[in-house]
Every structure is written in structure tokens, then in C-alpha cells.
N, C-alpha and C positions, 0 to 999 in steps of 0.2 A: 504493500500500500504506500508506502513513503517513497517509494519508486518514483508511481505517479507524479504524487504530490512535486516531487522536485522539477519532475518532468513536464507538468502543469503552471510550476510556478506558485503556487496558493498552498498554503496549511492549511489543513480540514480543522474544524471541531473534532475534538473526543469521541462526538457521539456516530462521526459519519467512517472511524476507524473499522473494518470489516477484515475479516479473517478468508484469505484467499485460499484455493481447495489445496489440500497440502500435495506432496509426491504420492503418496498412492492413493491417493482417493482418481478415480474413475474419470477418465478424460472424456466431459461432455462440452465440445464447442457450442451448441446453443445455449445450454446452462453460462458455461464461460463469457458470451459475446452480452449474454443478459446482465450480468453479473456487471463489466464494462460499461455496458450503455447505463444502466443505472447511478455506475460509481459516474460517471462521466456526466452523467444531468444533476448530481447531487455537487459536484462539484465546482458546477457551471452557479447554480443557485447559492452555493454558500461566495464564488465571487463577487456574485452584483447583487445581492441582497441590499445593499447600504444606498443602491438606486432608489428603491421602492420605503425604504424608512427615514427616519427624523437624519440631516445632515447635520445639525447642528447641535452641540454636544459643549454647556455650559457658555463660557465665555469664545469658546474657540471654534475654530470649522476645521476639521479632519480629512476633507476631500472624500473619493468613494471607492478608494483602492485601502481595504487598511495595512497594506505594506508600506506608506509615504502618511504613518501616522508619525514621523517626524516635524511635516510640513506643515506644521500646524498655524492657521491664518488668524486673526480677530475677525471676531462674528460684527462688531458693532465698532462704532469709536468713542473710546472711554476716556472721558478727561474731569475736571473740574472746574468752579465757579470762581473766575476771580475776577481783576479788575485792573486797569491800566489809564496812565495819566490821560486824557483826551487828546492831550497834543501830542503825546507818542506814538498814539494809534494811528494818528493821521500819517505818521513821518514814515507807518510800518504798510500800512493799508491807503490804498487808490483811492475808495469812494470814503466817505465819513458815514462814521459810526447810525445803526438806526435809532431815531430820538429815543424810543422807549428803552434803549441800554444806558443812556447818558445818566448819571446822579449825579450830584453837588456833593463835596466831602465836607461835612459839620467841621473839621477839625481846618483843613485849606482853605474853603472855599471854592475849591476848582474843579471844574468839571471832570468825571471819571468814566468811565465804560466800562461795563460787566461784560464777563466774556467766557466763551468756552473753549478752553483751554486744554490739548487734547494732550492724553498721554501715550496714545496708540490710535492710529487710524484703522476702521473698518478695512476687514482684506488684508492689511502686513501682516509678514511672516512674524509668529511671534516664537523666540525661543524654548529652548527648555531651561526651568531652574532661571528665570531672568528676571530682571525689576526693572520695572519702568520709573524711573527716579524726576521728582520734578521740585523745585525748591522756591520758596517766594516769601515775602515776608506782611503780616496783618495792617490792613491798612488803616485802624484803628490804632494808632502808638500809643493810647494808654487800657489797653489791653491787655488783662490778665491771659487771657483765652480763647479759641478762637474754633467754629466747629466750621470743617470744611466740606463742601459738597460735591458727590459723587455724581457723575452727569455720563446718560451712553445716550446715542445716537445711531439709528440706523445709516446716516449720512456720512460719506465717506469726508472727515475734519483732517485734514493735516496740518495746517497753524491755527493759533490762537484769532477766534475773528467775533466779534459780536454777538452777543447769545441768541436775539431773534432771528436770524441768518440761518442757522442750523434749526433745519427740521427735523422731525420725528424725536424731538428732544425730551430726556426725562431723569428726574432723579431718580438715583438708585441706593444714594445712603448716605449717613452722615460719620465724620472721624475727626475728635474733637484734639485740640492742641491746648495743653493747660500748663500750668506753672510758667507763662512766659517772662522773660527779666523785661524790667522798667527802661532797662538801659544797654546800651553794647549789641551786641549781636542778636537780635529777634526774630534770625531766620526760621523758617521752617520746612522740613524735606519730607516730602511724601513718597510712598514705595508704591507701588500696586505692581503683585504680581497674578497673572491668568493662569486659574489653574483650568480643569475639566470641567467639573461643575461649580465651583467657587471661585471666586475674586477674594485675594488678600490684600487689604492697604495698611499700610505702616506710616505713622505720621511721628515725626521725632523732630524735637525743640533742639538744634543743633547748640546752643549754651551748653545745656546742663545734658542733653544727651536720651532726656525724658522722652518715653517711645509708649504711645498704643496701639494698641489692634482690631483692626474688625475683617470679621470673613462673611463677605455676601454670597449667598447663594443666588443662583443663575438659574430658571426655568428654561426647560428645552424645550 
């Protein structure tokens, strides 16, 4: 049977392993060619199965060969809610920001843009064992704390652009940043890494080093 298999190309399941007629058992070619055609449509169906069921499997897309389940893609584009001076978006971005991203900062005065901020786009190959690292610091400076928003989009985001721009937009969770210093460095690094069916984010107060966790689950 493993013969096949190599010969095919595809590992069977367990359950599709059969015991071929040994040496003295009774040579019957139509029993035998039956035996083949069988083995040979069961193994036609265990390769393209993954045509006919769910493609999508947590955070990631797997393709429909599962021999290239290294190749593993983003189902969505997954990034975060932040915000950027108005005058730097214009210097980064052609057209100007859409009014309903625009706020005023209590603390400046100056105008700011919300934004969705991607940390992987829909369709990159995403590694194994990898973190998508992004760092920025509360625009709030007399903040203790700061909870950040988790954002996926069916839309394929690859920079940072205005949040009403990206359609099929949606929160998918919150990851708070606490004990921040009054003073000195207030950055902040977030992790996210894709697994199968969860998403892991790490948010750590680069001062003091303080790290939380949250693990979202992904419906298929």
C-alpha cells in the first residue's frame, strides 16, 4: 500500500490502509483490478476533498493541496486602531483624510486621524512561529493606560490609511496596556501572532517591560 501512496504522491488516512492478498493467497485478477480501482477512487477523494469543505481554517488559508500546509496565507487583514498627526497623513497619503476620521486632541489642539493600521494584509504568506510586531506610543500623555483595538478586514490593507476607507471593517478584541510611566519612554509594542484557530496578541510597556495576553478565537 505505501507503494502506491509514494507513487501517487498523497498519504492516505489510517482508515483507507488495506491489506493487499499476501503470496499464497489465490491469484484472482478481477478480485485484484477491483481491489485497485477502489484503492485508486478512495484515493482520488481523500486528495481533493479540501475542494468540497471549509478553506479556511482560523486566522489562516491553507490552500487545497495539504502537502503546501506550509504556505500558509492571512484569511483577513488584521491590524489596529490608532491615530496620526493630520499633517503627517497628508505628507504620507494623496487625497486627505475622510472628515468622519478627523478629531481634535483635548490635550494639542490639532487635528488627528484614526486609522487602520495593519499588521498583516489579507493573502501574505504568513510564517511559522512568527510575530507581527508593531510599536507606537498613547496619545493621551497623561495616561496611566491605554486599551488597544483589535481590527480584521476582509479588505486587502497594506498601509496604514483612514479607518472609513477600509470596508468590511470590525472589531475583534480588546488588549489593555497598564502601568504606563508619566515620563521617559511611553512606548508601546504589540505582538500578534496567527495561529490555526486563535490569534495571540502581546502588548508590553517597553519601560518597565510589563507584558499581557489575550488569545482570540477565530470562527471558520
Amino acid at each position: 500500500m505505501k507503494t502506491f501512496c509514494s507513487i501517487w504522491g498523497h498519504r492516505l488516512p489510517s482508515s483507507y490502509y488495506y491489506e493487499l492478498p499476501r503470496p499464497d493467497f489465490p491469484a484472482s485478477p478481477p478480485l485484484i483490478k477491483h481491489m485497485v480501482l477502489n484503492l485508486k477512487m478512495e484515493a482520488a477523494k481523500t486528495a481533493h476533498c479540501a475542494q468540497t469543505a471549509k478553506h479556511f481554517q482560523g486566522a489562516v488559508l491553507y490552500g487545497l493541496s495539504p502537502d503546501r500546509i506550509r504556505a500558509r496565507r492571512a484569511r483577513k487583514s488584521y491590524g489596529l486602531r490608532l491615530s496620526m498627526l493630520q499633517s503627517d497623513y497628508l505628507q504620507v497619503h494623496r487625497s486627505a483624510p475622510a472628515p468622519a476620521d478627523v478629531f481634535t486632541n483635548r490635550e494639542d489642539g490639532r487635528p488627528w486621524v484614526w486609522l487602520f493600521s495593519p499588521l498583516v494584509a489579507a493573502g501574505d504568506p504568513v510564517k511559522s512561529d512568527a510575530y507581527y510586531l508593531h510599536e507606537f506610543e498613547p496619545l493621551v500623555t497623561t495616561a496611566d493606560q491605554v486599551d488597544v483595538q483589535i481590527l480584521a478586514s476582509d479588505e486587502r490593507v497594506t498601509q496604514s490609511v483612514c479607518s472609513s476607507r477600509v470596508g468590511d471593517q470590525h472589531t475583534i478584541g480588546f488588549i489593555r496596556a497598564t502601568s504606563l510611566p508619566q515620563r521617559g519612554n511611553r512606548g508601546v509594542q504589540v505582538k500578534m501572532y496567527l495561529g490555526l484557530t486563535q490569534m495571540e496578541f502581546i502588548v508590553k510597556v517597553l519601560s518597565s517591560g510589563f507584558e499581557s495576553r489575550v488569545n482570540l478565537v477565530v470562527e471558520t
